[in-house]
N, C-alpha and C positions, 0 to 999 in steps of 0.2 A: 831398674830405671835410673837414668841418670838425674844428674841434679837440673834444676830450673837454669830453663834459655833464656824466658822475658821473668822478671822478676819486677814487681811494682809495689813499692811501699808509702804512703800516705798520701796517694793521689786525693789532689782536691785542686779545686775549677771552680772559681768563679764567674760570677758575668754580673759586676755590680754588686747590690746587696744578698744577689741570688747566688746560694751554695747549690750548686748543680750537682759536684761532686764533691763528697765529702770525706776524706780519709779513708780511702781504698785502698785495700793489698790483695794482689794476687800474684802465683807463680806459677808458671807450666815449664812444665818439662818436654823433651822433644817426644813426637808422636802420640801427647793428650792433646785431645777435645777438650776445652775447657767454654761450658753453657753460660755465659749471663743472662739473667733472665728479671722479669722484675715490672710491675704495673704500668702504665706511660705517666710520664714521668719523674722513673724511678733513676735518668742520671743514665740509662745504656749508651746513649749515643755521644752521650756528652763523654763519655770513660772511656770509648774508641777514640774519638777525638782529641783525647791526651794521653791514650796511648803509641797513637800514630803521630805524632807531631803536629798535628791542625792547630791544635790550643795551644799557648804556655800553659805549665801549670802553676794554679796559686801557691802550689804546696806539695813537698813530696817527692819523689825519684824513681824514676824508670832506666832499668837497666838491660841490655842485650849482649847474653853470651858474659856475660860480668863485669859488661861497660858500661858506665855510668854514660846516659844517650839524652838524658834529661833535655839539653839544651839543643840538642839534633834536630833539624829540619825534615820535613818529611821525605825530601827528595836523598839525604842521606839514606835514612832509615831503610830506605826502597832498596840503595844500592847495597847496603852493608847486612841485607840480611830480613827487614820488615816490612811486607807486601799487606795493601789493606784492600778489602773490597767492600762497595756501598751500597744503601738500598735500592738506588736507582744506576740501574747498567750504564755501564759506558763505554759500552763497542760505538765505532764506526761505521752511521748503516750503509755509508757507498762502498765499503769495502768488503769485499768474500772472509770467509771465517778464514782461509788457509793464511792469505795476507798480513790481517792482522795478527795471527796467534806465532806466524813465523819472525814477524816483526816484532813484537816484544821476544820471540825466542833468542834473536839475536844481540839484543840491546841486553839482554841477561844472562849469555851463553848457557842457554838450557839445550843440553845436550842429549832427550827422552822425552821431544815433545809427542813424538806418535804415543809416547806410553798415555800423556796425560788426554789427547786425543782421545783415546780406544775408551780410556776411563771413564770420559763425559758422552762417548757413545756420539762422536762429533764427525765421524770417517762421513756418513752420507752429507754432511751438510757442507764441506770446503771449499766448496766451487761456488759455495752462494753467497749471495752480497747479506749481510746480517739482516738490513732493511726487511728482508723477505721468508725469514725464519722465525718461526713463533719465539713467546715473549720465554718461556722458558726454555730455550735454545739460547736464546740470548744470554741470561743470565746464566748458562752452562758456561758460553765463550767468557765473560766477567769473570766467573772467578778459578776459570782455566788458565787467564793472564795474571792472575794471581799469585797462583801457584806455578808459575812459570819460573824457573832461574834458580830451584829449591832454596825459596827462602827458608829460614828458620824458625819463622814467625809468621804464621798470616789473622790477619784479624778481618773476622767476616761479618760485617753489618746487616741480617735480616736479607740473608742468600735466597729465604721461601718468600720474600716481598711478593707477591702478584701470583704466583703459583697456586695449582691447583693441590688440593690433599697430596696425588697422586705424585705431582711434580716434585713436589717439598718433600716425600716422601725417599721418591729417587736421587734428587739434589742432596739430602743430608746423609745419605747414603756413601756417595758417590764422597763426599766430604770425608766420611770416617774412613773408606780403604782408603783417598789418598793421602793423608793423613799418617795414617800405620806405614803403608809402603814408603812414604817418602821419611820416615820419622819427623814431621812436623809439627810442633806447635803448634796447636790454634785458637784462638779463642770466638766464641761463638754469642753474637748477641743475634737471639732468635723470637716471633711473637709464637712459635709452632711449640708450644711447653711438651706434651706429649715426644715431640721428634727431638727436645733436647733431653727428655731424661732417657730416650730408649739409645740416642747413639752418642753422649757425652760418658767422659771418663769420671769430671768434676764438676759441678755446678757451685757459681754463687748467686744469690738472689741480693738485689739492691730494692732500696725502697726507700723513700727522698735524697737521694743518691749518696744512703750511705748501705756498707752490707748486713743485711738482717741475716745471711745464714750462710754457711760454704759448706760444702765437703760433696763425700761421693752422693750420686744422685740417691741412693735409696735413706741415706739421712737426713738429707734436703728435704725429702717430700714428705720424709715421717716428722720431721721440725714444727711442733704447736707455733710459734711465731709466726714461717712459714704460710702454713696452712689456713690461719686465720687473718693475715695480710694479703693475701694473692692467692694463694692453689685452693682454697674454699671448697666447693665438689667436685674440685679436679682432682685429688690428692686420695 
């Protein structure tokens, strides 16, 4: 395995007197799943948000591919390599799936959109305006454009938001092959704890948004701290 593509060391976010996030690191390397996971709020969203450029940070450095990107905009980060997706879809409902997935294809020169297509099992729905495709169809198209233009980096905001067991089930799925095939980085803030320790490589758990635990899932879950903050008779 190669070395870490997003590397983040002392992440910390303010908002006021409020430590949202509090000295965070994490590294992935290209084609791990990397899970956040962590009580509400334990700081997930707020750690996407200063990883994708939303926030400044109070504190700390982010890096991509082993550039120092701290100071980067989010619309950078997009072009040079870091695609995010949120919990709330943001397709285009007057527009058919083929439209828009070809339109970001081209603003990203993604040259294997049928591949990601076939993936998300999207071939019957192209010809439909999104408006008229269930809500997880939708959320397939979200983070199909995500993964459009092979970033190096995708951060996935609560992809199972509004899905069914079944849906969240196929979505996290569908996440780890393209994932492996694409060699992509990812990181993963999920509420589905079950679908992030069965298809993550890494997990950390946050808890007043600073990290109570990291490593591979089966030490995470065996983790007394852990266990007794959050996975209780999950674990």
């Amino acid at each position: 395995m190669s070395g870490p593509v997003l590397r983040a060391e002392g992440v910390t976010l303010r908002y006021g007197a409020v430590v949202a996030v509090d000295h965070v690191d994490i590294a992935v390397a290209p084609g791990v799943l990397h899970g956040v996971i962590g009580p509400n709020g334990a700081g997930k969203s707020s750690f996407m948000d200063a990883l994708s450029g939303r926030r400044r940070l109070s504190g700390g450095t982010v890096h991509l591919d082993g550039e120092d990107i701290t100071k980067r905009n989010v619309a950078w980060r997009r072009k040079n390599g870091m695609a995010r997706s949120f919990q709330k879809t943001s397709v285009f409902n007057s527009m058919t799936v083929r439209t828009q997935l070809e339109m970001v294809a081209r603003r990203n020169r993604e040259d294997d959109l049928a591949g990601i297509v076939s993936a998300f099992g999207l071939e019957p729905y192209l010809d439909e305006p999104c408006i008229s495709i269930s809500y997880g169809l939708q959320r397939s198209v979200d983070i199909a454009m995500a993964l459009i233009g092979k970033p190096h980096v995708v951060l996935l905001d609560e992809p199972g938001a509004g899905l069914s067991q079944e849906e969240s089930v196929r979505m996290l799925d569908h996440i780890r092959g393209l994932c492996s095939e694409r060699d992509v980085a990812a990181v993963l803030v999920e509420h589905d704890v079950d679908g992030v320790f069965r298809v993550c490589d890494e997990i950390t758990v946050l808890s007043l948004g600073k990290v109570l635990a990291t490593g591979k899932p089966a030490e995470v879950r065996a983790n007394p701290a852990v266990i007794e903050a959050y996975l209780g008779s999950q674990a």
